[in-house]
N, C-alpha and C positions, 0 to 999 in steps of 0.2 A: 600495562594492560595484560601481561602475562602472553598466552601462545596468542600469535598474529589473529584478528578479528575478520569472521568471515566475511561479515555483512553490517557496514554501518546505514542505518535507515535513519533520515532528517525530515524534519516536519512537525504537525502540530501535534500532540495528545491531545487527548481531552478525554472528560469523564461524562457520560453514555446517561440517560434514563430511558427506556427500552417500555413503550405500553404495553401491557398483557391482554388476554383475554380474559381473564379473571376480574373479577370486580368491576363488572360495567363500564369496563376502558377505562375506569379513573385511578387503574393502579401501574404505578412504572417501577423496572428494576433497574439499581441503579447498578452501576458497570464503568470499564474503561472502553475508547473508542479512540479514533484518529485514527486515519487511512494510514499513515507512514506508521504510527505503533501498532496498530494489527498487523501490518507485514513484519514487524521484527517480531510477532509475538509469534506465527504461523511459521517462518522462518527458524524460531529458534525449536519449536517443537518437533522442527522435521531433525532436528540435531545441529543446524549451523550454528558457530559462536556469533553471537551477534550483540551488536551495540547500539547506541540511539543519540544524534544530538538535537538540542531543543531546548526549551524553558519552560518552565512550572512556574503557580506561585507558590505562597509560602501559607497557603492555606490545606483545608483537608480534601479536595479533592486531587491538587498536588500530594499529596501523601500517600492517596488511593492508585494512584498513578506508581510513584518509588514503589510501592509495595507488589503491584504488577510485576513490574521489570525484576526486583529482587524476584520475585518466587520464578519468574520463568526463565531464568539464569542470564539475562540480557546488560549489558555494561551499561549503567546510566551514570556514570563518574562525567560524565560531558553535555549531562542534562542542568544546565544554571537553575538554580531558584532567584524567582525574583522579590522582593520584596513589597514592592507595590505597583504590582499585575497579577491580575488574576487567574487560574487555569479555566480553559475555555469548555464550557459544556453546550453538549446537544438533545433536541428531546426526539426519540422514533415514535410517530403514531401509523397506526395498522390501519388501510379502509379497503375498499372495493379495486382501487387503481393500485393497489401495493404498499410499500412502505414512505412513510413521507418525513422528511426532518427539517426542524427549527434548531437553529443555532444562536449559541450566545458566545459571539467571541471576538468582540470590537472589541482593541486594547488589551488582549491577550498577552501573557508573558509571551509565548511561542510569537504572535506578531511585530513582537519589541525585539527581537532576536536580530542582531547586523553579524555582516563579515569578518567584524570587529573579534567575535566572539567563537569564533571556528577554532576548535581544535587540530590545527592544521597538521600536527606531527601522525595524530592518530588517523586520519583522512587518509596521507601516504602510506602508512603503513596495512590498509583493510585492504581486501580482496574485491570487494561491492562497495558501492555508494548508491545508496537506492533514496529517492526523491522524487515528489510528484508535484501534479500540476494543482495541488491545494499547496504542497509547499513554497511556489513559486508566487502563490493567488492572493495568501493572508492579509501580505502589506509590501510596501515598497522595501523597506529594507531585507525584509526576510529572503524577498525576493535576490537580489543583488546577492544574500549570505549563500543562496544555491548554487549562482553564478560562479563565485568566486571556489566553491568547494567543488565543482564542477572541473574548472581551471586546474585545482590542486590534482584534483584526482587524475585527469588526464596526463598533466603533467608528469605524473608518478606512476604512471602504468596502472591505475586502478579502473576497474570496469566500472563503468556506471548504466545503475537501472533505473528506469524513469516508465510511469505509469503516471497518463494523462491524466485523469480523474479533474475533469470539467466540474465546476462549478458556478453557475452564472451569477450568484447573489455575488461573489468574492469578485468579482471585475469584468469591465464588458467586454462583450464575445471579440471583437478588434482586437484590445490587446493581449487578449488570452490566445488567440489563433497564432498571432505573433510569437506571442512565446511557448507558447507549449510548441510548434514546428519548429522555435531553433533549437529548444533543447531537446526536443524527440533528433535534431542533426547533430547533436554536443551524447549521445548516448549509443551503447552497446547495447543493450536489452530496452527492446521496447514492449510497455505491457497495455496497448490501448483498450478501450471497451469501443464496442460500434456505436453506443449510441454518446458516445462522446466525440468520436470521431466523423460522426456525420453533421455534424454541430461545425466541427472546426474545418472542415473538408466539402463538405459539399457531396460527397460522393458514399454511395450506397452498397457496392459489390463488394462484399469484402476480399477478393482478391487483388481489387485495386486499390482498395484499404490497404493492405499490404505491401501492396509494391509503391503506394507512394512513401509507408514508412521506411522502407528498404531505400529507396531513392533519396529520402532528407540524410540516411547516415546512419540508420541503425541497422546494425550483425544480426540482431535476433531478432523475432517479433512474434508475440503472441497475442491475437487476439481476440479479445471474450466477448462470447457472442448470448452470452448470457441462455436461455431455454434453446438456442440451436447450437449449443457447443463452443467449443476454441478453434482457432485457425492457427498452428505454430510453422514458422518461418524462420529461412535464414538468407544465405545468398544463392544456395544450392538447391533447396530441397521446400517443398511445404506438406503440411500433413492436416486434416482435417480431422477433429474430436470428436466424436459423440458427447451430450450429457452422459452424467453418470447419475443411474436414479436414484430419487430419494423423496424425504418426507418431506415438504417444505415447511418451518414454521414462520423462519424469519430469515430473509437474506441481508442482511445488513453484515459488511464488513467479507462477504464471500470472495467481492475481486480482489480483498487485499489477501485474504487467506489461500486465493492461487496464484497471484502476483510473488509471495514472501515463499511458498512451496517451490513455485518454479525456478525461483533464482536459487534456491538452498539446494534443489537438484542438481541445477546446473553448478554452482560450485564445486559440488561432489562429483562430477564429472560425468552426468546424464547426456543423450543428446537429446537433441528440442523433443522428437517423439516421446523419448520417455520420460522427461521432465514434463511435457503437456498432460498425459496420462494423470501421470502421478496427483498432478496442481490439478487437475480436475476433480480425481478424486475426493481431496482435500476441501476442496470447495467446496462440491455439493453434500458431504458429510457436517460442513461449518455451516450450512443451512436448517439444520433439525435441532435449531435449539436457538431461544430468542440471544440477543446481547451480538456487539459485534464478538468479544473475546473470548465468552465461555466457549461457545462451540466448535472451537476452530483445532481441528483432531491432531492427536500423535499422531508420531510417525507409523506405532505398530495400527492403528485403527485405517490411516490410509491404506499400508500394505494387507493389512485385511480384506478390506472394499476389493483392491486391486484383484489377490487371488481368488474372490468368488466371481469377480468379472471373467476371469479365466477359465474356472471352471465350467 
């Protein structure tokens, strides 16, 4: 894999069709998505080396996917193609209550994914292991394959980041709560949203939001409060975000685009404050343009935003 990998991000891809406003809602662009590949794709644009493990299939939206990771310089040598599974797509439609998505991804390559299948040498050897609670949700096996990379990684001094990202269609709220708390206790960076974690929690203030994450086991903790900011955390210190303004077109894929920013901060050796900034930034810039992946900005366009904030 050449120089040590900064950030390996696990989980599903999939390929994106995105409604417009143009042509009476009946037109969609088609795109890549999956929460765990938008954070290596935001991740790698802020400059971290980064890698991805996972499955495709052996069709053309698996292809539109390689060709992603090829142009954004992300190591997919540990991404399987399957043969007979398909790659999993979703459709975004735009209304009055925001963004809404249908998924198609019963029997996904990415679902068919075991333990079996882990890259284990390359796991030990990254600085990050980032996975979420859709990577955990997909299937039972895929499930147990986080676990075990989980196991590896701590094993081997790798940090691991974990961003809850709830989804009730993929498993019921019992055993989701269940597990996303013990691997928000199995994790270093935790990246919750509130309204995921009031789902799994019960509890509404988001400073107790944070110290229940602080209390299962996680070092860091930032959490997206979506239009009232982030909350960033550690054991010492908490610092509260503003938004950063912007145009809104389309927020789909925003918490991975500050999820994948703020861990590429902190690798580079940010503290939460200035990693929250930053991934804020990034965030609300990855809002002004539909698709989860087109929008999701360099690093010079973040530190752009940044210095007129300053000024």
């Amino acid at each position: 894999m050449g120089e040590r990998i900064d950030i390996l991000s696990m989980g599903e891809p999939m390929v994106e069709f995105n409604q417009t406003r143009e042509g009476g809602g009946d037109t969609f662009l088609r795109g890549c998505g999956g929460d765990s590949s938008n954070f290596a794709v935001a991740a790698a644009r802020q400059g971290a080396r980064t890698g991805y493990i996972s499955a495709i299939g052996a069709d053309t939206n698996g292809a539109l996917l390689r060709q992603l990771w090829t142009s954004e310089g992300i190591d997919d040598s540990h991404v399987r193609t399957s043969p007979d599974a398909p790659t999993g797509v979703y459709f975004v439609s735009h209304g009055a209550d925001g963004h809404q998505f249908d998924f198609c991804r019963t029997g996904s390559a990415a679902s068919r994914y075991s333990a079996s299948d882990l890259p284990l040498d390359a796991i030990a050897q990254a600085k990050v292991l980032h996975l979420s609670g859709i990577s955990l949700g997909i299937s039972a096996t895929a499930c147990d394959a986080c676990y075990k990379a989980i196991e590896h990684a701590r094993g081997n001094g790798v940090t691991v980041s974990f961003d809850t990202n709830l989804r009730r269609k993929l498993w019921p709220l019992g055993r989701a709560r269940a597990t996303i708390w013990d691997v928000t206790s199995l994790a270093d960076i935790c990246l919750p949203s509130y309204d995921d974690v009031v789902q799994l929690s019960d509890l509404k203030d988001p400073d107790q939001i944070v110290d229940r994450c602080l209390a299962a086991g996680a070092r860091i903790v930032a959490l997206k409060l979506g239009a009232e900011g982030t909350l960033v955390a550690d054991r010492h210190r908490r610092v509260r975000i503003a938004p950063y303004p912007c145009d809104v077109v389309d927020a789909t894929g925003a918490g991975d685009t500050f999820g994948g920013a703020f861990v590429a901060r902190i690798v580079a050796g940010d503290d939460i404050e200035q990693a929250g900034h930053y991934a804020a930034a990034a965030a609300a810039l990855s809002t002004e343009g539909y698709g989860a992946v087109t929008p999701i900005p360099t690093a010079d366009k973040v530190r752009a935003l940044l210095e007129r904030r300053r000024g």
